[in-house]
C-alpha positions, 0 to 999 in steps of 0.5 A: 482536449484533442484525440490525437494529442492523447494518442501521441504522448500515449504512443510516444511516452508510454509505448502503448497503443490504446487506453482501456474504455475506463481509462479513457472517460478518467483521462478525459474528465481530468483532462477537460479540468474535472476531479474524479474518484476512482476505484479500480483493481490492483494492475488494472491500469490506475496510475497512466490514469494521473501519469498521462494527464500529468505529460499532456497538461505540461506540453499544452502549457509549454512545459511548465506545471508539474503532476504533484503525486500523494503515495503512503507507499515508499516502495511503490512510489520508487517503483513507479518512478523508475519505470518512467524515467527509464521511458525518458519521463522527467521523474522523482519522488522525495522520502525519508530514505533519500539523504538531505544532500539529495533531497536538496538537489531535487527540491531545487530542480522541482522548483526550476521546472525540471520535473513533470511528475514528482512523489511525495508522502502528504507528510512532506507538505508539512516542511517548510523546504517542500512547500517552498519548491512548490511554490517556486515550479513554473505553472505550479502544480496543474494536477494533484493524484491521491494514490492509496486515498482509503488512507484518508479514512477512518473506515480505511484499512490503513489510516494516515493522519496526514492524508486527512489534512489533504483537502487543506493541503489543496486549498494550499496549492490553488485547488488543482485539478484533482483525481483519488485512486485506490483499489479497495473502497466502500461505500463509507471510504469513498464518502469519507474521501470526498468529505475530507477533500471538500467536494461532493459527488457531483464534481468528483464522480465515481470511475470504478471497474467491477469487482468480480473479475471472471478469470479468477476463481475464488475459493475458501477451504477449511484446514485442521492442522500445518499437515492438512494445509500442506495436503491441500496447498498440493491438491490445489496446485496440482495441474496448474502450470505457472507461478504461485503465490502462498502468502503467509501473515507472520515470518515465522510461520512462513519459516516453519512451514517452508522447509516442509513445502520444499520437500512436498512440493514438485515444483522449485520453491522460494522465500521471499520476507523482509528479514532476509539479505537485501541481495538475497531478496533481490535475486527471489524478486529477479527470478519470480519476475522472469519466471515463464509458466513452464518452470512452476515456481511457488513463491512462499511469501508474507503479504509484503510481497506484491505491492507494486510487482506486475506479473501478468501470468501469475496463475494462483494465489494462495493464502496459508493464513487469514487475511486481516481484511476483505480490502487486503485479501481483494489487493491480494488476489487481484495481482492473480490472472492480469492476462485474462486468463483463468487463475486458483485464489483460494484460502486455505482457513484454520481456526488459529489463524483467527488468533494470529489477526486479533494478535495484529489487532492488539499490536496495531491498536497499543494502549494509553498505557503503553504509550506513555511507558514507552515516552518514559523509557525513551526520555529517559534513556534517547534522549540524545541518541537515535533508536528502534523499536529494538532498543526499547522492546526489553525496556518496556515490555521485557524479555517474555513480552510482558503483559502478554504482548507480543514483541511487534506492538513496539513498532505500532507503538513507535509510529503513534508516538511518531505521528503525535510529534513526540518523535520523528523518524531518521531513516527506513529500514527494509523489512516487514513493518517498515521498522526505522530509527527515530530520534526524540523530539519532545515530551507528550502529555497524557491528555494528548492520547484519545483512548475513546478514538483508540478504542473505536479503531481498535472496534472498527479492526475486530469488525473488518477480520469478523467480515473476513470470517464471513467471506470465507464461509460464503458460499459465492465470493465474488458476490460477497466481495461486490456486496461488500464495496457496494460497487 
C-alpha cells in the first residue's frame, strides 16, 4: 500500500499528521491484507489502528466495502461514531438504544453502500435483518475489528457469550481481513482469543505497546478508616496542579464520602454516577472535559466514568476503593498522564474494601437456585408485561435482600437469564450496571443452567481480586503489572 495514500486520508480524514512507529506496523500489516492482534493501553491510539484501514481500503475499492466493527461497549461505540461523523466520516453504529424505525434506516443505507464503518455489538449478528444488510453492501465487509476482544475469554474480566461465536461469525462473512484490540491481555487471554477466532500466532501476530509507562508513578497505600483515607487523598493531591480522578466501586460509598471531600478539600469537587440526572451527568462531563489544570477539579466517580473520556492532562487517579481486577485497575490508571507528562496512581487499600469486591463477586456469579427462582416470578407475574430488575427484587429476594444477597445480584441475574434466551432486553437505561427492561421470551429448564461452569467462573473471580491484593502490596508496580500480562 503506498505511503503517501496512508499519509493523505490520515491528514485529509483525521487531521493528524503522523502515526505512532506501533500504529504504523499495525496500519501496514492490515493493510498488506494480514490479521493482527493487538494489545495497547487505554488512549494510546488503538481505534485509528482499524478506522484508518477501513477508509483507505474503501477508496482503493472505489467506495465499496465497509469496516464492520465488534463493540460490547454501548457508550463507547456512540462516542467513536460521533467523533468521525463530525470529521465527514460516513459513520454508524446499530444497539439496543436505537428505535426499529431508525434502525431500519440504517440497516437499508448499509446495505447501499453509504457507510464506511459501521458498530454493532456481535450479538447483532444473530438477527436475520443485520445479516441481511450485510450481505446486500457492495464489496461486503473488507476488514472485521474485534474491539474489547478479552470479551472472547473465559480468562477475561468480561465474558461475552456472543464474542465467543465470533470466529463462526467470520467464517460467515468470507474470512475478512481481521484486527482484535483490547487494552488488557494476558498471555492466556490472547490464546484464547486466536483459539476462538481459528488462527495461530503466525497469521495473527501480536502488536503490543509496553505496559509500564514511566510518566506515571503507581503507588498502594494502606488506609484504617473514611477519616485516614480522606487524610491521605489530601497528602497525595497536595501540590499537583491539575484534574484528579477518586473512583469509587459502590454509589453509595461515593455518596457518603463526598460531602466529607467537599469540605476538606481546596480544590472544586464534583460527582459524577449513573443514578444522577442525565442533564446533571452531562454538565459534570462538559466541565471535567474543559477543565485546564489551573482550576484543580477532583472529580469524585464510580469507575463507570472514563470508558472512552480522552483528556490528555488528567494528572492523578486515585482509587478510594479496590479495584475488581488488575486489567480494570491497568484501564483505569491508563487514562492518567496521556500528555507524557508525570502523574500520581495511587490506591488508597482498606481491608473492607475486600469485602465490597466478593460482594461483587457473589452478585456477578448468581446461583442455580436463584436463576430459576427468579424464571419462576417472572413466568408467573410478566409474562405479558416488560420488567426490570426492580420489579422482581422484592418478589425474589425480599425486602431485607434475603439469604444475605445484596439488592444488585438481580441485575447479574437478569443478564444470565438474557443470554439463555429466556428473556430479551427492550431497551438500555443509563446507569451504573447498564440495568434495562426485558420481556419474557420462553421457559428454561434447569438442566440448561451449568452450575460446574458457574462455579469455575465464580474461582476464576476470587483469584483475579486475590491478584489485586498481591498488586497493591508489591513493592514495584510496574513490574507486577508487566509480569502479570506477560508482555
Amino acid at each position: 500500500m503506498p505511503t503517501t495514500q496512508i499519509q493523505n486520508t490520515l491528514q485529509e480524514r483525521f487531521g493528524l499528521e503522523a502515526l505512532r512507529p506501533l500504529q504504523q506496523e499495525i496500519i501496514d500489516r492490515v493493510l498488506d491484507g494480514g490479521d493482527a492482534l493487538v494489545v495497547m493501553p487505554t488512549g494510546s491510539g488503538k481505534s485509528l489502528c482499524f478506522q484508518l484501514p477501513a477508509l483507505v481500503m474503501n477508496e482503493e475499492c472505489g467506495g465499496e466495502g465497509v469496516g464492520l466493527v465488534f463493540s460490547p461497549l454501548i457508550a463507547l461505540m456512540e462516542d467513536q461514531v460521533h467523533a468521525l461523523t463530525k470529521r465527514g466520516i460516513r459513520a454508524a453504529y446499530v444497539n439496543s438504544t436505537v428505535s426499529k424505525q431508525e434502525r431500519r434506516k440504517r440497516y437499508e443505507k448499509l446495505a447501499r453502500g453509504e457507510y464506511e464503518l459501521f458498530y454493532a455489538t456481535p450479538e447483532r449478528m444473530t438477527k436475520d435483518d443485520f445479516r441481511e444488510a450485510l450481505d446486500q453492501v457492495p464489496g461486503g465487509v473488507n476488514l472485521l475489528a474485534i474491539d474489547e476482544c478479552h470479551c472472547v475469554t473465559k480468562w477475561g474480566h468480561d465474558l461475552r457469550p456472543a464474542y465467543q461465536r465470533i470466529g463462526e461469525f467470520r467464517k460467515e462473512l468470507g474470512e475478512p481481513v481481521t484486527i482484535a484490540l483490547t487494552a488488557t491481555a494476558t498471555k492466556a487471554v490472547r490464546a484464547d482469543v486466536r483459539a476462538v477466532l481459528g488462527v495461530d500466532e503466525k497469521s495473527m501476530p501480536l502488536y503490543a505497546a509496553p505496559v509500564d509507562r514511566p510518566n506515571l508513578k503507581l503507588r498502594s497505600e494502606v488506609v484504617w478508616d473514611d477519616e485516614d483515607k480522606i487524610e491521605k487523598l489530601q497528602s497525595t493531591l497536595k501540590g499537583i496542579e491539575g484534574t484528579s480522578i477518586v473512583y469509587f466501586t459502590l454509589i453509595k460509598d461515593l455518596e457518603r464520602m463526598a460531602p466529607q471531600i467537599m469540605r476538606k478539600m481546596d480544590r472544586p469537587v464534583e460527582v459524577y454516577h449513573g443514578r444522577l440526572p442525565a442533564n446533571e451527568r452531562r454538565r459534570v462531563y462538559n466541565q471535567f472535559i474543559n477543565a485546564t489544570p489551573r482550576e484543580n477539579l477532583l472529580l469524585c466517580a464510580t469507575n463507570a466514568f472514563g470508558m472512552g473520556v480522552d483528556k490528555a492532562d488528567l494528572r492523578s487517579v486515585i482509587h478510594a476503593q479496590l479495584p475488581g481486577s488488575v486489567e480494570a485497575y491497568h484501564q483505569e490508571v491508563g487514562r492518567a498522564g496521556r500528555d507524557g507528562l508525570p502523574a500520581i496512581c495511587k490506591i488508597l487499600y482498606a481491608q473492607s474494601d475486600l469485602t465490597i469486591q466478593q460482594e461483587f463477586i457473589r452478585w456477578q456469579n448468581p446461583t442455580p437456585d436463584l436463576l430459576m427462582q427468579t424464571m419462576s416470578a417472572i413466568e408467573a407475574r410478566f409474562a405479558h408485561d416488560d420488567f426490570d430488575s426492580d420489579d422482581l427484587r422484592i418478589h425474589v429476594i425480599g425486602k431485607g435482600h434475603a439469604h444475605g444477597l445484596g439488592g444488585g445480584v438481580m441485575d447479574y441475574v437478569l443478564i444470565r437469564l438474557a443470554e439463555l434466551g429466556a428473556i430479551e432486553l427492550t431497551n438500555l437505561q443509563s446507569n451504573e450496571r447498564g440495568q434495562g427492561r426485558y420481556r419474557y421470551m420462553r421457559t428454561i429448564d434447569d438442566d440448561e443452567i451449568d452450575a460446574d461452569s458457574i462455579n469455575e467462573k465464580l474461582k476464576r473471580d476470587l483469584t483475579r481480586l486475590l491478584d489485586v491484593v498481591n498488586l497493591t502490596k508489591a513493592p514495584d508496580i510496574p513490574a507486577y503489572i508487566t509480569e502479570y500480562f506477560d508482555l
